[in-house]
TORLOKOL-693942 format. One record per residue: x negated, y negated, z negated of N, C-alpha, C in turn. Coordinates in Angstrom, 2 decimals. Each point is the difference from the previous one (the first is absolute). Example, Ala and Ser with C-alpha at 12.3 -4.5 7.8 and 13.67 -1.06 7.14 Angstrom:
TORLOKOL-693942
npx, npy, npz, capx, capy, capz, cpx, cpy, cpz
-13.19, 5.69, -7.80, 0.89, -1.19, 0.00, -0.90, -1.20, 0.00
0.35, -1.05, 0.72, -0.82, -1.19, -0.06, 0.77, -1.09, -0.73
***
This chain:
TORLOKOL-693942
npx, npy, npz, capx, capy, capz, cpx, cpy, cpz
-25.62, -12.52, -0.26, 0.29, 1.07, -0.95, 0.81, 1.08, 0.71
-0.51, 1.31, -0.56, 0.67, 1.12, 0.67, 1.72, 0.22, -0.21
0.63, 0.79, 0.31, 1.55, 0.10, -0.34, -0.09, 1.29, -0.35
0.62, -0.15, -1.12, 0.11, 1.61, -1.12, 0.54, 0.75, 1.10
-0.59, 1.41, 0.24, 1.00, 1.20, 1.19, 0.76, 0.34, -0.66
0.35, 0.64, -1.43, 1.48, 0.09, -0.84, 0.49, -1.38, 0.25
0.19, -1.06, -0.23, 0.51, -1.17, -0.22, 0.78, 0.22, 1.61
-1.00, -0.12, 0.97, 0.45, -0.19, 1.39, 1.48, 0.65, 0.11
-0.66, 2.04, -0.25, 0.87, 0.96, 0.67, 1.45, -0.18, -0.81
-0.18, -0.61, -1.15, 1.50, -0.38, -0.63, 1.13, -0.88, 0.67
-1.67, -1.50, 0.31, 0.85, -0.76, 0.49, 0.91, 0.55, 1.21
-0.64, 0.79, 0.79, 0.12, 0.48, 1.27, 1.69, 0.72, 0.33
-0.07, 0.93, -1.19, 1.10, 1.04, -0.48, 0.71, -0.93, 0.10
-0.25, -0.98, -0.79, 1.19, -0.94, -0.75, 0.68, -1.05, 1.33
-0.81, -0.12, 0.75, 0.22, -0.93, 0.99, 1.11, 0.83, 1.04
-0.28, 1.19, 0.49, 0.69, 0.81, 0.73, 1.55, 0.82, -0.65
0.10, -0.07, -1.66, 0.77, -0.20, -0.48, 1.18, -0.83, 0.19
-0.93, -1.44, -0.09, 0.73, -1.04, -0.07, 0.88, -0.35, 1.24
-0.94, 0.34, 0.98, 0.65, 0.51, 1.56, 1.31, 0.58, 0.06
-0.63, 1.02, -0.56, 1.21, 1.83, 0.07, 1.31, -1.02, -0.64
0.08, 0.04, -0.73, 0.94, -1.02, -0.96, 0.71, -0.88, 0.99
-0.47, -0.78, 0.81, 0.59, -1.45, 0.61, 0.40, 1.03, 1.29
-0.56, 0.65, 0.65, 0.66, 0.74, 1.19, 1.16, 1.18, -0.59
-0.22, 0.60, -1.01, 1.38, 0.56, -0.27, 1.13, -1.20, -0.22
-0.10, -0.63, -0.21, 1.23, -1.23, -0.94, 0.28, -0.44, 1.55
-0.88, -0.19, 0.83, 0.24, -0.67, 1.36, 1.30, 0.94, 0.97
-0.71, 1.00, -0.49, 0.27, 1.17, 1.40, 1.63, 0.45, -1.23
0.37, -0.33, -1.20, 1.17, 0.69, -0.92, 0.79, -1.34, 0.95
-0.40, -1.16, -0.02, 0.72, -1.44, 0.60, 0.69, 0.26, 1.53
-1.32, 0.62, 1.07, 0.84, 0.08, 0.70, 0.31, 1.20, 0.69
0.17, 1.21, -0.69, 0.49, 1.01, 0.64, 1.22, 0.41, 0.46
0.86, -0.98, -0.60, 1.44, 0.08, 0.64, 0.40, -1.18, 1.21
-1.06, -1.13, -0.15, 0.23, -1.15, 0.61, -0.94, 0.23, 1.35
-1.09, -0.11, -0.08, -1.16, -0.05, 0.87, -0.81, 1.34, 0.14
0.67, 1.05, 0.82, -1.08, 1.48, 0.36, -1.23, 0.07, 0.80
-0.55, -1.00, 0.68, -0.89, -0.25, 0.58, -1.17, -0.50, -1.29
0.44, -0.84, -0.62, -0.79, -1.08, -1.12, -0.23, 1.42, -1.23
1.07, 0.53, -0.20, -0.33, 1.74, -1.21, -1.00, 0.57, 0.49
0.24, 0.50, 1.68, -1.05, 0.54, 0.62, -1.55, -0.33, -0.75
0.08, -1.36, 0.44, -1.25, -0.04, -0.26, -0.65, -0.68, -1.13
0.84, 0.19, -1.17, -0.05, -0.28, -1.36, -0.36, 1.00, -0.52
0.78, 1.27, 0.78, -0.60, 1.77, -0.49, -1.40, 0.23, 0.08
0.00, -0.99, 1.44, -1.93, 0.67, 0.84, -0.70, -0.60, -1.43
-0.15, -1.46, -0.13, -0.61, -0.59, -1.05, 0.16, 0.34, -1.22
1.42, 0.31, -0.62, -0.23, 1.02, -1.20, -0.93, 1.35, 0.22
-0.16, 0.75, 0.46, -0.51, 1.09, 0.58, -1.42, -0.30, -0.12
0.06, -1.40, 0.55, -2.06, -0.34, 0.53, -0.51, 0.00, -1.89
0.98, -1.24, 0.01, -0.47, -0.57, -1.77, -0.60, 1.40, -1.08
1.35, 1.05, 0.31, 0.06, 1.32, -0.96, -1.35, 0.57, 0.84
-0.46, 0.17, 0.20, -0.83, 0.70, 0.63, -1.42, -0.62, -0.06
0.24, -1.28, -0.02, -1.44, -0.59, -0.29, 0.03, -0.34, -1.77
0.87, 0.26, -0.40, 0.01, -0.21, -1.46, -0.21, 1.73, -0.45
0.23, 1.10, 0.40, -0.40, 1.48, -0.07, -1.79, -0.33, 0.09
-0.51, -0.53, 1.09, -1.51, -0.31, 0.28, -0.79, -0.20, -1.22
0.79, -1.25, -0.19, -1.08, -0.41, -1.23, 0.55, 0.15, -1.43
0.99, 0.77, 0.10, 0.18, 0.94, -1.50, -1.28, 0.93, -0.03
-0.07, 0.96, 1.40, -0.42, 0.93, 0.12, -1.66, -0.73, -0.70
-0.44, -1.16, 0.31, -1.65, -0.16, 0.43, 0.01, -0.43, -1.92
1.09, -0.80, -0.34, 0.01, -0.22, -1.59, -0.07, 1.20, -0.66
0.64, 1.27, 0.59, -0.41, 1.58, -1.12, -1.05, 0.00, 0.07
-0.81, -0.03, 1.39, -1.36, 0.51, 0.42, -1.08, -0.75, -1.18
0.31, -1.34, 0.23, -1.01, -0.69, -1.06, -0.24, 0.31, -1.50
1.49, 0.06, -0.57, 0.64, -0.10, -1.19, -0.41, 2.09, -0.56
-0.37, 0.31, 1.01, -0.73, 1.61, 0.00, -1.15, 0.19, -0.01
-0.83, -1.01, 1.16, -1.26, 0.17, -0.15, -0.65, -0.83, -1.15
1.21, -0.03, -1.20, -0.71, -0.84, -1.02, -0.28, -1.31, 0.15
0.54, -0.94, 0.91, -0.05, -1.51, -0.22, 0.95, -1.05, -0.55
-0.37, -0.89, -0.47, 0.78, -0.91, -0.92, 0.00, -0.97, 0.29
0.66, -0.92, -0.29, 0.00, -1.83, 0.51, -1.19, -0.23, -0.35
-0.69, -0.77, 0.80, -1.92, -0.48, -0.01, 0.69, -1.51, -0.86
-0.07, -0.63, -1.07, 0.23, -1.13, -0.33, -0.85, -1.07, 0.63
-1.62, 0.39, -0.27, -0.37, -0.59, 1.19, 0.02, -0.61, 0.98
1.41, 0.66, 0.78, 0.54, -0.47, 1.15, 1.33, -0.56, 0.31
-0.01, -0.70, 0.44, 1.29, -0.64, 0.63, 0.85, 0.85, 0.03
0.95, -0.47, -0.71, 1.58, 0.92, 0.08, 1.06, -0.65, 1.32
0.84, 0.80, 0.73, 0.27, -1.18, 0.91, 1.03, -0.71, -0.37
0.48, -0.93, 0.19, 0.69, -1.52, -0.40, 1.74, 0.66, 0.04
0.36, 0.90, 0.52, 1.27, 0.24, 0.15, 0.53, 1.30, -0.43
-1.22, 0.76, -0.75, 0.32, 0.88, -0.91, 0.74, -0.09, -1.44
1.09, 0.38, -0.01, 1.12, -0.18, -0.90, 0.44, -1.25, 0.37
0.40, -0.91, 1.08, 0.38, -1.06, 0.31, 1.61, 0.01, -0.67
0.73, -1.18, 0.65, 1.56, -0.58, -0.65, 0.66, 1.05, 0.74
-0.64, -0.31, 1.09, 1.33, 1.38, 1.39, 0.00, 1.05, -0.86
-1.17, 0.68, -0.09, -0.35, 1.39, -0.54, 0.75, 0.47, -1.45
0.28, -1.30, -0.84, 0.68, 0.34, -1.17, 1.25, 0.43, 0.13
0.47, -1.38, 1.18, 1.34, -0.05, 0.51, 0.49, 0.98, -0.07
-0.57, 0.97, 1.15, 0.38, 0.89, 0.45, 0.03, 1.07, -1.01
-1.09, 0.25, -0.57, 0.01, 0.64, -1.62, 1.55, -0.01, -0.73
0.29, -1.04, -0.53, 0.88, -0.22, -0.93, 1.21, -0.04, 1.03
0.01, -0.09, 0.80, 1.46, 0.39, 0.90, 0.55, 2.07, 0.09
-1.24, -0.04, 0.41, -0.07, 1.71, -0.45, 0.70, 0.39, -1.21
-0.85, -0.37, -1.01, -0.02, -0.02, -1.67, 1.75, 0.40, 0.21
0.55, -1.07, 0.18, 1.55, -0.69, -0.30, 0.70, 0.87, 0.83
0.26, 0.22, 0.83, 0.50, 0.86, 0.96, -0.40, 1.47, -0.59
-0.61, 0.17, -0.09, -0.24, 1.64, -0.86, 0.41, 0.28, -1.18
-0.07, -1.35, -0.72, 0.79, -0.17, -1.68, 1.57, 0.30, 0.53
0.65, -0.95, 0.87, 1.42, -0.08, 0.26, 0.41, 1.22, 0.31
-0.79, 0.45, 1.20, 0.22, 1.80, 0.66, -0.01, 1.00, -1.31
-0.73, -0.36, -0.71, -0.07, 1.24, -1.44, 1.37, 0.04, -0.98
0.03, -1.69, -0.11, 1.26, -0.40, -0.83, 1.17, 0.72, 0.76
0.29, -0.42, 1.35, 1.20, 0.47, 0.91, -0.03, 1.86, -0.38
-1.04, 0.58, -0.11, -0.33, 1.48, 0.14, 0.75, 0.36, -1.43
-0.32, -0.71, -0.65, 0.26, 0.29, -2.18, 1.63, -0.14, -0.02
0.35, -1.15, 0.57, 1.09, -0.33, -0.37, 1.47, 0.73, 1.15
-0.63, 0.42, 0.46, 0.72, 0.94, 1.30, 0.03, 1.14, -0.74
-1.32, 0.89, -0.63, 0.25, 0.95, -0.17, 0.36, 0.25, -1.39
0.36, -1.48, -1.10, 0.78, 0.41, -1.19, 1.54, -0.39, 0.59
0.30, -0.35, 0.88, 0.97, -0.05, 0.24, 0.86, 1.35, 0.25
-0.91, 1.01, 0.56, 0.52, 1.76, 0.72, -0.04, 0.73, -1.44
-1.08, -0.62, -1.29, 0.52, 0.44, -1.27, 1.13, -0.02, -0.11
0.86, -0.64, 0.20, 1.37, -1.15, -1.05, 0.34, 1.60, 0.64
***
């Protein structure tokens, strides 16, 4: 059976995401400790962001030339996976907290 090309280019995004994600957290770990190991936590953040730009780019292209998930076809196995939520709902929370910190900072410059 074929593999859906929307299904794929998601997974794809999502995979190089999931990357981008683990090499920033790597390279935040050791940039004060290990400058050689940041070095090249940057190169690989850099690669990840860049190959995750790729297949954003090829998901507009499809998602333009009018194509849709083929049900038909095989979706791939790690699209919307546990990592992928993970990482989702870690976002989520961290952006809730950053907003809260933003509200409550700036009723504070009310008082």
């Amino acid at each position: 059976m074929d593999i859906d090309t929307i299904g794929y280019a998601l997974e794809k995004l999502q995979t190089y995401l999931i990357w981008s994600e683990a090499h920033r957290a790597s390279y935040m770990n050791a940039r004060n400790i290990d400058i050689d190991n940041a070095k090249n936590e940057m190169s690989c953040l850099r690669d990840a962001i860049y190959n995750a730009v790729l297949h954003l780019n090829r998901l507009t292209e499809l998602i333009i030339s009018g194509q849709g998930i083929d049900r038909s076809k095989k979706i791939p196995r790690g699209l919307s996976g546990e990592v992928w939520q993970r990482i989702v709902a870690d976002i989520v929370i961290s952006q809730n907290e950053s907003a809260a910190y933003i509200f409550i900072n700036l009723r504070r410059s009310d008082l």
